[in-house]
C-alpha positions in Angstrom: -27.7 11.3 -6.4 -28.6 11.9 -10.0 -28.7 7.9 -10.6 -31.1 7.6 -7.7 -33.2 10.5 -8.8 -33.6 9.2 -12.5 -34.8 5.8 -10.7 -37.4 7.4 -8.9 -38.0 9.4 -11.9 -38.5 6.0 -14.0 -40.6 4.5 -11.1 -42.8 7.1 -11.1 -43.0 6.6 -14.9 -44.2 3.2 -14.9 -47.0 3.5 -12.1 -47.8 6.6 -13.8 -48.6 4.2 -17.1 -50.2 2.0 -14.9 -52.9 4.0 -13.7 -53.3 5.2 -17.7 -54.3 1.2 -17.8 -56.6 1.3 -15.4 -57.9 4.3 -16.6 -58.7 2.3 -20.0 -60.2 -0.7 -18.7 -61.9 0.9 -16.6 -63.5 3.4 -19.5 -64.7 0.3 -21.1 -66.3 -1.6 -18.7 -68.8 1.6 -17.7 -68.4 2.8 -21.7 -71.9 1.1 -22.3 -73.7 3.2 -19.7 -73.6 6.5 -21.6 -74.4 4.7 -25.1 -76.8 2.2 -24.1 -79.4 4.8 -26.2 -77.5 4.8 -28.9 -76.6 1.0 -29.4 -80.0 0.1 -29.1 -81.0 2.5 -31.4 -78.2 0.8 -34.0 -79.7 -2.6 -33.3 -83.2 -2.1 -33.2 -83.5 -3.1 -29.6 -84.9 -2.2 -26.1 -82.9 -0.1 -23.6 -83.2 -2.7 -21.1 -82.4 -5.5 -23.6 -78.9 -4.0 -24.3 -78.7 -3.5 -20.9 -77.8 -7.2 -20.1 -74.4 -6.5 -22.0 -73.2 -4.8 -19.2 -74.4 -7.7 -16.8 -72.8 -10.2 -19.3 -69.5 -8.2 -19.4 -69.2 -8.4 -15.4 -70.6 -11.8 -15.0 -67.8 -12.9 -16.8 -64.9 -11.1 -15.3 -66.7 -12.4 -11.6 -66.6 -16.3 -13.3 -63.2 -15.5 -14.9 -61.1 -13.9 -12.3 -60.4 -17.1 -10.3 -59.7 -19.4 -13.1 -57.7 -17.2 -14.9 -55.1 -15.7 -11.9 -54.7 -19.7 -11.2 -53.8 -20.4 -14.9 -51.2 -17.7 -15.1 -50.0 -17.6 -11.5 -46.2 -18.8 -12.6 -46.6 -16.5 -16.2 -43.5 -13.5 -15.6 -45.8 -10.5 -14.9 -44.4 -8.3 -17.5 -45.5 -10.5 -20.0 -48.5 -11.3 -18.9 -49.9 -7.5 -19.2 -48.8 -7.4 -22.8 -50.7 -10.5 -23.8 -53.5 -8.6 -21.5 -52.7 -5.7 -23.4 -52.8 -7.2 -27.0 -55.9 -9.4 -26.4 -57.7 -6.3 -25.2 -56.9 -3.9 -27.8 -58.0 -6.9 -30.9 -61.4 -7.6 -29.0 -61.6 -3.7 -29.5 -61.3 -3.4 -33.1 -63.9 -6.2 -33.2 -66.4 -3.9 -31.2 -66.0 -1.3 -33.4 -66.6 -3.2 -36.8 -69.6 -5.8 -34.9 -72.0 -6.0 -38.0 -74.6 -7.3 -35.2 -75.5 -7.3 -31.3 -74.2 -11.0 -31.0 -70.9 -10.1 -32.6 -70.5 -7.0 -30.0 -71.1 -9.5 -27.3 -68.8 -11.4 -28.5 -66.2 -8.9 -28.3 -67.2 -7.6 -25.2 -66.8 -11.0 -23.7 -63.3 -11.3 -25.0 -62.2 -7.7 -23.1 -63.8 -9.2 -20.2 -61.5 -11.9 -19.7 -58.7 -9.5 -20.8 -60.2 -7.1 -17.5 -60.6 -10.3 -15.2 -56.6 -10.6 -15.3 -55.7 -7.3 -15.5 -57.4 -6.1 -12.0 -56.0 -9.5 -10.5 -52.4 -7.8 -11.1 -52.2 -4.6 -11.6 -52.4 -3.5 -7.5 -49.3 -5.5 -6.6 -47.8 -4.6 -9.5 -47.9 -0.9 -8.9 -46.8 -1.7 -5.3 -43.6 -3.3 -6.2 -42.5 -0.5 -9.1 -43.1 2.4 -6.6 -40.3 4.2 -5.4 -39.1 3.4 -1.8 -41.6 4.2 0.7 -44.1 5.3 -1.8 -46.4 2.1 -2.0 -49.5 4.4 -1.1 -49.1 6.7 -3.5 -48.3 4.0 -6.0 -52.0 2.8 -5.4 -53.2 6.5 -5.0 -52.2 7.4 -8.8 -53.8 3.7 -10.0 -57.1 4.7 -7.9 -56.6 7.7 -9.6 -56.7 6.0 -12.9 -60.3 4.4 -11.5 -61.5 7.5 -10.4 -60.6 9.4 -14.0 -62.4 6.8 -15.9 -65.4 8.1 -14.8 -64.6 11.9 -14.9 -63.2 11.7 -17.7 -63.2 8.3 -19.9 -67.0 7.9 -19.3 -68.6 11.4 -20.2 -65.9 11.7 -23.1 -66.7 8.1 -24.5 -70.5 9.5 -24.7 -69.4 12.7 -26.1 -67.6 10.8 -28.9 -70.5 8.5 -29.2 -72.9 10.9 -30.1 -70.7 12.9 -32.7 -69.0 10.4 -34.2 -71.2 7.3 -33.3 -70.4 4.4 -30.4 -68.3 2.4 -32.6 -65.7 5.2 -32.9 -65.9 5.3 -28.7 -64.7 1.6 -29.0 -62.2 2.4 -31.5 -60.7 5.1 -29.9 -60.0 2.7 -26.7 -58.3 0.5 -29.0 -55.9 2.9 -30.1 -55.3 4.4 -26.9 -54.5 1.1 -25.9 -52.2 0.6 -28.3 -50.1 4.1 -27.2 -50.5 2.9 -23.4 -48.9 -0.6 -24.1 -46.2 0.7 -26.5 -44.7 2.6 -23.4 -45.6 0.1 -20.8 -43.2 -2.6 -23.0 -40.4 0.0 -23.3 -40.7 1.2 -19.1 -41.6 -2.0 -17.5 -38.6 -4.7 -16.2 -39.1 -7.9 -16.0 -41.7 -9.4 -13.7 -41.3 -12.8 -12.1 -44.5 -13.7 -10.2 -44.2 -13.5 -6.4 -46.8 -13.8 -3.4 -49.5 -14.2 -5.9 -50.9 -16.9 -4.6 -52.9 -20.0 -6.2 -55.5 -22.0 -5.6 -55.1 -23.9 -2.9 -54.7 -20.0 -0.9 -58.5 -19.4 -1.3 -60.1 -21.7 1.4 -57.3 -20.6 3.7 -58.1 -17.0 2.7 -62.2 -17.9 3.1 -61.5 -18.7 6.1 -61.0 -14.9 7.2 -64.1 -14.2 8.7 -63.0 -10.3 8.0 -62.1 -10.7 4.7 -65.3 -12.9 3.8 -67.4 -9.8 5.6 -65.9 -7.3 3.1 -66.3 -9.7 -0.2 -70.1 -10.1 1.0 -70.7 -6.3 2.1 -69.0 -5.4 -1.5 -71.3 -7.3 -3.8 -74.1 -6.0 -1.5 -73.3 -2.3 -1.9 -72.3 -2.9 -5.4 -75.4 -4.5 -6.4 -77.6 -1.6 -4.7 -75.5 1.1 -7.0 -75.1 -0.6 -10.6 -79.5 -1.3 -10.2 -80.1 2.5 -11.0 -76.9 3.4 -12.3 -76.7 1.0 -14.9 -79.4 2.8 -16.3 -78.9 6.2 -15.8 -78.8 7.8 -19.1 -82.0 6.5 -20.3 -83.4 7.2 -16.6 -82.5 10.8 -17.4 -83.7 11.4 -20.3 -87.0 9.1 -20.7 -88.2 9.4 -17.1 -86.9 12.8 -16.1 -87.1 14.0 -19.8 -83.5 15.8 -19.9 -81.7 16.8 -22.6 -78.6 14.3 -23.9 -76.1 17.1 -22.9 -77.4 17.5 -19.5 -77.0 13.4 -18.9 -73.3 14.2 -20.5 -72.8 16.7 -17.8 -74.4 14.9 -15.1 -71.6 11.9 -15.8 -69.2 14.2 -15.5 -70.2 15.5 -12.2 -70.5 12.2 -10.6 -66.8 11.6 -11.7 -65.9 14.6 -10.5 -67.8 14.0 -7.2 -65.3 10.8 -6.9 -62.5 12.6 -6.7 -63.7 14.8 -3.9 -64.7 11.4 -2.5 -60.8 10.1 -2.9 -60.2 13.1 -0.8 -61.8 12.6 1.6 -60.9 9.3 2.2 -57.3 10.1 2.3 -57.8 13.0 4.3 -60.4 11.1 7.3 -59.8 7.6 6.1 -57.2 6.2 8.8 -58.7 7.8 11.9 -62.5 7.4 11.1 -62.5 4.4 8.4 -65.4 2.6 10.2 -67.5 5.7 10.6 -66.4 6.9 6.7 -67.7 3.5 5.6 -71.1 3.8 7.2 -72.1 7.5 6.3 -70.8 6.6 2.5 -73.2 3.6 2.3 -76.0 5.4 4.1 -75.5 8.6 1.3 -75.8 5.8 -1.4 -79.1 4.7 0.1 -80.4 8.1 1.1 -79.2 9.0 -3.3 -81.0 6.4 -4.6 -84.2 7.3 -2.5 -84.3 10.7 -4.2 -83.5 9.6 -7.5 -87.0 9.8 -8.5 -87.9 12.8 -6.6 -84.5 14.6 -7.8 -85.9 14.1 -11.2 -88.1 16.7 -11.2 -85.4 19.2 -11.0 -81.9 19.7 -12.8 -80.5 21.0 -10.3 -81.5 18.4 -7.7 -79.9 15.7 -10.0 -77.0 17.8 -10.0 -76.7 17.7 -6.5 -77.9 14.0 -6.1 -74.7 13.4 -8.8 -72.2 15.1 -6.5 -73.3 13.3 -2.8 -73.8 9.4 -5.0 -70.3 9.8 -6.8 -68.5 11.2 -3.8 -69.8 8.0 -1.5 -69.3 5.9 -4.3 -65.7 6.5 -3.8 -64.9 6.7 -0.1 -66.3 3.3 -0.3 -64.6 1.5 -3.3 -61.4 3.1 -1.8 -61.8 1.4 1.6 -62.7 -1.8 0.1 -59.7 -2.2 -2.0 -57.8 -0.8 0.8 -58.5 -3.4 3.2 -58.5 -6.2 0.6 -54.6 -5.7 0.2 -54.3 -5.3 3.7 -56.1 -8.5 4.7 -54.1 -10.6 2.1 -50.4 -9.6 2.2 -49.2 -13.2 1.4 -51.4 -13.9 -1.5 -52.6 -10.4 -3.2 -53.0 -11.7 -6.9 -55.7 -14.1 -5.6 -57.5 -12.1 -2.7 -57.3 -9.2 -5.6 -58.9 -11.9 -8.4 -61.2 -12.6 -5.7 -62.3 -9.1 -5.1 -62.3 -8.0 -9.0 -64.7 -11.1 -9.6 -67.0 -10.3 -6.6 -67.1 -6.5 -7.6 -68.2 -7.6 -11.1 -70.6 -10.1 -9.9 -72.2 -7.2 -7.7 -72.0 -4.8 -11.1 -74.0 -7.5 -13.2 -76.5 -8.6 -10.4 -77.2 -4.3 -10.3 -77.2 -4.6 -14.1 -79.6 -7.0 -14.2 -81.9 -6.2 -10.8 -82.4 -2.7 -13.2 -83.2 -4.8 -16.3 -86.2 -7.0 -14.7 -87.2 -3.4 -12.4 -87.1 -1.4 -16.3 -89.7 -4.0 -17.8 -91.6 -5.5 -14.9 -92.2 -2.1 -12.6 -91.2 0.5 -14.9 -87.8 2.6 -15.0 -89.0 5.0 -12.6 -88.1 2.9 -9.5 -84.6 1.7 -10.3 -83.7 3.8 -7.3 -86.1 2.7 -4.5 -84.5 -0.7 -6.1 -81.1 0.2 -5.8 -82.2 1.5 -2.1 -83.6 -1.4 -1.1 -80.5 -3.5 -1.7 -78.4 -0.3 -0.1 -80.2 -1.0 3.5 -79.4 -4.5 3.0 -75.6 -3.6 3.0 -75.8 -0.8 5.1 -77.4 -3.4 7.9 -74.5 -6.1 7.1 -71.8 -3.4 7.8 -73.5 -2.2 10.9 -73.0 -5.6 12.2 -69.9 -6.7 10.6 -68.5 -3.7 12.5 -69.6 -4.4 15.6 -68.0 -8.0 15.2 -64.9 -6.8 13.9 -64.3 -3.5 13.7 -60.5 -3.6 14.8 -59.8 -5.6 11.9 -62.3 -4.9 9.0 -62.5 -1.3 9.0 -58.9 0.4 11.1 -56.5 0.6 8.6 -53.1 0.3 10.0 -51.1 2.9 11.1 -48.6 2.0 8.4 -50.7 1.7 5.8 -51.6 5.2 3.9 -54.9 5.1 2.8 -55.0 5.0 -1.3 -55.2 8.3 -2.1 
């Protein structure tokens, strides 16, 4: 009994590490929307010209996902996260020393392809280390991870940013990446690849008219989000005219607001998935309508925050979800798939935001954001009506994330 209970103990242990990974990558990916002010500001540029780094970051974890699953598909898993792990944490340092914008992108390009592996593995990963039975919860603690990158990793990251300057955000995630592989080496056994997939699994896989419906409703809803929020410090406090500590404390709310979201999903998401996935998308629309408006006030941002962050969440949950559902017998690919489509939808938003910011001013990111948000709330209407068994019911044996 005790042996068994020191197992599960260890199990635990390792997903719990996991999601501390994901919590990391995660961090960096959004880090640049809270200091996108204050790199500018180091570099002389625009706002919106810095802005593109985020859309460069995601455009290359969308081209490199693919490429990069197939190259290590036979690579022992356990190894293949510490080279993740190492290449992530140099690319880092680099950030935090970049003696010019080009340098940075450089870097940043360099934890991009470190990101587009990770997110192809780590799901499958975490479902084989749970303890038996526990595979649900295994993913709830790494959505977890997602969710606590934006409660906590983004608004701290600013925090740090401003104090101590941007570089030292960058810095920081370097060393805390160091600690989080360190413990990951010592917990984790070894790894041989299994039902990852390769290739020659992606036409069979396009061919799952479900699975294509989510890939296509996720860059959609993606898209419609990442226009306005992409930009939403310098939203707050050039167009609403804010204070830097309220847009600190409005990132923290919207995390927050994704945990109720997690929730929720875990409390209505098996009985009412297709109807969960339709009001979240319609609350993103309805959000980024009132952006504008909700500027006026303090607190109507503050409530905006809480409704966007908590649909934000009931939808990225489902998606993943299903996505692992869909592909049981090739989840490394469908998951490189899925990573490289998500980030493909975060640098189209990116950029959509960039040309709205210079061509028809910062003020309408929203109605931007909303008009690609009926576009995908009109593509899961009907993707639901054609297959709402499959795309949206989870199975009764499956547990929804969290």
């Amino acid at each position: 009994m005790e042996t068994t209970s020191v197992s599960r103990s260890t199990s635990w242990m390792r997903v719990v590490f996991l999601a501390f990974a994901a919590f990391i990558f995660n961090t960096t990916e959004f880090a640049p929307v809270g200091l996108l002010s204050d790199i500018a500001a180091s570099f002389d540029m625009e706002n919106a010209q810095v802005g593109l780094m985020i859309t460069i970051y995601a455009w290359c974890v969308a081209l490199a996902s693919l490429p990069l699953m197939s190259l290590t598909t036979n690579v022992e898993r356990r190894r293949l996260l510490m080279g993740i792990f190492a290449l992530f944490i140099v690319f880092h340092f680099l950030s935090a020393v970049a003696w010019n914008f080009w340098i940075l992108m450089v870097s940043r390009i360099g934890i991009a392809l470190a990101h587009a592996i990770f997110w192809s593995i780590t799901a499958s990963i975490a479902i084989r280390l749970a303890p038996p039975g526990k595979k649900s919860q295994a993913l709830s603690l790494l959505a977890t991870g997602t969710a606590l990158a934006m409660v906590l990793g983004l608004p701290l990251g600013r925090i740090v940013g401003q104090y101590m300057g941007w570089r030292t955000t960058f810095m920081g995630i370097g060393v805390l990446a160091i600690v989080i592989m360190f413990y990951l080496m010592k917990l984790l056994p070894r790894l041989p690849s299994e039902h990852s997939g390769s290739l020659r699994d992606v036409p069979k896989l396009m061919r799952r008219p479900t699975l294509v419906c989510l890939y296509l409703l996720t860059v959609a809803v993606v898209t419609a989000h990442f226009t306005a929020y992409s930009y939403i410090e310098p939203f707050v406090q050039g167009i609403a005219g804010f204070a830097d500590e309220f847009t600190t404390l409005l990132l923290l709310l919207f995390g927050g607001a994704g945990i109720l979201g997690s929730l929720l999903f875990s409390r209505y998401g098996n009985n009412y998935a297709d109807r969960a996935l339709v009001l979240a998308i319609g609350a993103l629309v309805i959000c980024l309508l009132l952006l504008l408006p909700a500027a006026a006030s303090e607190g109507y941002l503050v409530w905006l925050s809480l409704f966007w962050g908590t649909a934000m969440m009931v939808i990225g949950l489902a998606m993943q979800a299903k996505v692992l559902t869909l592909a049981p017998d090739a989840t490394d690919i469908a998951m490189a798939l899925y990573s490289g489509i998500f980030n493909l939808g975060i640098g189209a938003g990116a950029l959509l935001g960039n040309q709205v910011s210079i061509h028809g001013g910062m003020s309408n990111i929203g109605y931007a954001g909303a008009a690609m948000g009926t576009l995908a709330l009109a593509w899961c209407v009907y993707s639901l009506r054609r297959y709402s068994q499959r795309l949206c019911d989870l199975p009764s044996h499956h547990q929804s994330p969290l």
